[in-house]
N, C-alpha and C positions, 0 to 999 in steps of 0.2 A: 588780703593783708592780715587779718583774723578769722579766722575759719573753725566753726565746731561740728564734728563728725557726731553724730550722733552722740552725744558727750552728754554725762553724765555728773551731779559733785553731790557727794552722802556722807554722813558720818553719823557712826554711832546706832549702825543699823537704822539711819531714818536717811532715806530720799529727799534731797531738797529741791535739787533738777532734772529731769531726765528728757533723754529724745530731741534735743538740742541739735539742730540743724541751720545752720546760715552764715552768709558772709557779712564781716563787716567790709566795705570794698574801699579803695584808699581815696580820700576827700570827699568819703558820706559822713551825714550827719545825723545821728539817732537819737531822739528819748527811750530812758528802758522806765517802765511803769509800770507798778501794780503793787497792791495794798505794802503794810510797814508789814517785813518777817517774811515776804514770797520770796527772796532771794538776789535783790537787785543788788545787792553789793558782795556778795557771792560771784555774781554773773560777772560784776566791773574783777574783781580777782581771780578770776580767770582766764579774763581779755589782758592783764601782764603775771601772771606766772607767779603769783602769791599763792594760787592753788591750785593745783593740780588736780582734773578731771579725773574721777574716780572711772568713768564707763567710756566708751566710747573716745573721742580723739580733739585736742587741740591743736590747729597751728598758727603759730603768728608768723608775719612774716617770710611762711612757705618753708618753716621746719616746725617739726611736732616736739611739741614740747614736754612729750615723755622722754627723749630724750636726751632731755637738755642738763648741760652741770654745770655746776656756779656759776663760772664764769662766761658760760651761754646767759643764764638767767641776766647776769649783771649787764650786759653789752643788750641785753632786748630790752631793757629798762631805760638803759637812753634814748632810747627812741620811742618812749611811752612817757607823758605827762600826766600824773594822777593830782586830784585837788580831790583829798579825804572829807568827808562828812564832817572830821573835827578839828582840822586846821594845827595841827602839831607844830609849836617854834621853839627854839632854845630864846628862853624870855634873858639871856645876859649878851644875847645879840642884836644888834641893830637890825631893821626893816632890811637894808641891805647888802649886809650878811646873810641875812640868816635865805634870805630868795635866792644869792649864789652859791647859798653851799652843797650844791649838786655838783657844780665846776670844782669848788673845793674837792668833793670827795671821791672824783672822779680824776683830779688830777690835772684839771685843764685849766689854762691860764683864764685871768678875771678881766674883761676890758669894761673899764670902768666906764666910760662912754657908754655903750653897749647897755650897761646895768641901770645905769639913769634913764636912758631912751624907756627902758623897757619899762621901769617905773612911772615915769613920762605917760607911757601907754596904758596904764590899771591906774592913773589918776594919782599917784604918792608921791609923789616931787618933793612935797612938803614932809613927808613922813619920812623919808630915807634913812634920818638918823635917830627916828626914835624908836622904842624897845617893843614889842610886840602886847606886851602889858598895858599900853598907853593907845592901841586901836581899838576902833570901833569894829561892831563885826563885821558890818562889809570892808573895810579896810583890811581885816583879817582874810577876808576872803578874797580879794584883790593881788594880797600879797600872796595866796596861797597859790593864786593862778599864776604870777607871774615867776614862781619859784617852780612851776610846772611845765613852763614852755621856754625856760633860760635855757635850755640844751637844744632846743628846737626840735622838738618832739617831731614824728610824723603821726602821732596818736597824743589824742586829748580825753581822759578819762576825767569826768569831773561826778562825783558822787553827792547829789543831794544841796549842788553846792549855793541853792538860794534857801535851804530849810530856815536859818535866824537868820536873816534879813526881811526889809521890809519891800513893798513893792518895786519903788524905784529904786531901788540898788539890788534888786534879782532885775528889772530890765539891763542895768547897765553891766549888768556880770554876762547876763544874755550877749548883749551886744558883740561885748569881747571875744565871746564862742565865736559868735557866726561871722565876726569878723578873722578870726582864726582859721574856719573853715571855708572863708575865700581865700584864702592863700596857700588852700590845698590839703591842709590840715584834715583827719577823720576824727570829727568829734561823738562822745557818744557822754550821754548827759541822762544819769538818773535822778527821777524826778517824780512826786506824786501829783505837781500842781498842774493843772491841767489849762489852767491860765496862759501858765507860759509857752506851755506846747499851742496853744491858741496863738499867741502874740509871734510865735515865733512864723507862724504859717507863708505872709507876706514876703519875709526877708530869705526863708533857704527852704529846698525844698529835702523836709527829712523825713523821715520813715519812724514810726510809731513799732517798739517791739515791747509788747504787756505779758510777761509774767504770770502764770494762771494756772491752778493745778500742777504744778510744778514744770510746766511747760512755756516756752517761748510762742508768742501769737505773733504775726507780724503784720501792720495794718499797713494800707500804701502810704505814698508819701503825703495824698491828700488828707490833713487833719480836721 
């Protein structure tokens, strides 16, 4: 599904990854881990095509995404759900607006059923119409997931996505993962808490990939 060929990403004459070898395979489930500055959100922009691999080879989805144009990039993006580290909304739209405007910008019709269920499912029933200035941060983050799989991704990139939250609400952001990732979904989740990769152990079985000397480690699935 994501495949890096010996792949490489640098700027500025300074190496940040190199020698990058592995598959992401379609309905695994991964932490990427390792300290703040080693690359882990580098690594998630690479797995959809914000960056392009300076060395070596990416493919998603079994085309190489050197070379890909626009409108390649645009069509590989529907089928990737990202939930950013800092949660981006237009604060003059409602909760849900602002989680369909993927459909909007894509052109594809709104079923409004469809858009409540999903809200339904990240807990916002009650927030639908309120403005993204008026959420709490896991609600923020809730809404960022659910604004990330309204297209039905076959990839769920989530970056950092329990950093401001407090315990029980990165469980309940967890949950949704791996409840995402039984229904076939490949999620891949950077993360430095090593807690959650703890907690997550019982429920799926994922694979550990750490960041390190500017290289990819990959532990088994046993955490």
């Amino acid at each position: 599904m994501i495949e890096f060929h010996d792949a490489g990403y640098g700027y500025g004459g300074r190496e940040l990854l190199t020698e990058m070898s592995l598959t992401l395979a379609p309905g695994s489930f991964h932490f990427l881990t390792g300290p703040s500055g080693t690359g882990k959100t580098t690594f998630l922009k690479l797995c959809y095509r914000e960056l392009q691999a300076t060395a070596g080879r990416v493919s998603i989805f079994d085309e190489d995404t050197r070379g890909m144009e626009r409108d390649d990039v645009a069509q590989l993006r529907r089928r990737i759900g990202v939930v950013h580290q800092d949660c981006q909304f237009l604060d003059h739209l409602s909760v849900a607006e602002n989680v369909a405007l993927p459909l909007t910008v894509s052109g594809q019709p709104r079923d409004d059923g469809d858009l409540s269920d999903l809200l339904s499912w990240v807990g916002l029933s009650e927030q639908i119409n309120a403005r993204p200035p008026e959420l709490s941060g896991g609600e923020r983050q809730r809404a960022a997931l659910a604004r990330a799989v309204i297209m039905s991704p076959d990839v769920i990139l989530a970056d950092e996505p329990t950093g401001n939250v407090d315990w029980e609400m990165s469980l309940r952001l967890l949950q949704l993962l791996i409840e995402l990732n039984r229904m076939g979904k490949t999620v891949v989740i950077a993360t430095h808490d090593l807690h959650l990769i703890r907690q997550a152990k019982s429920q799926v079985a994922a694979r550990v990939l750490r960041i390190s000397n500017r290289r990819i480690q990959q532990s088994g699935a046993d955490l």
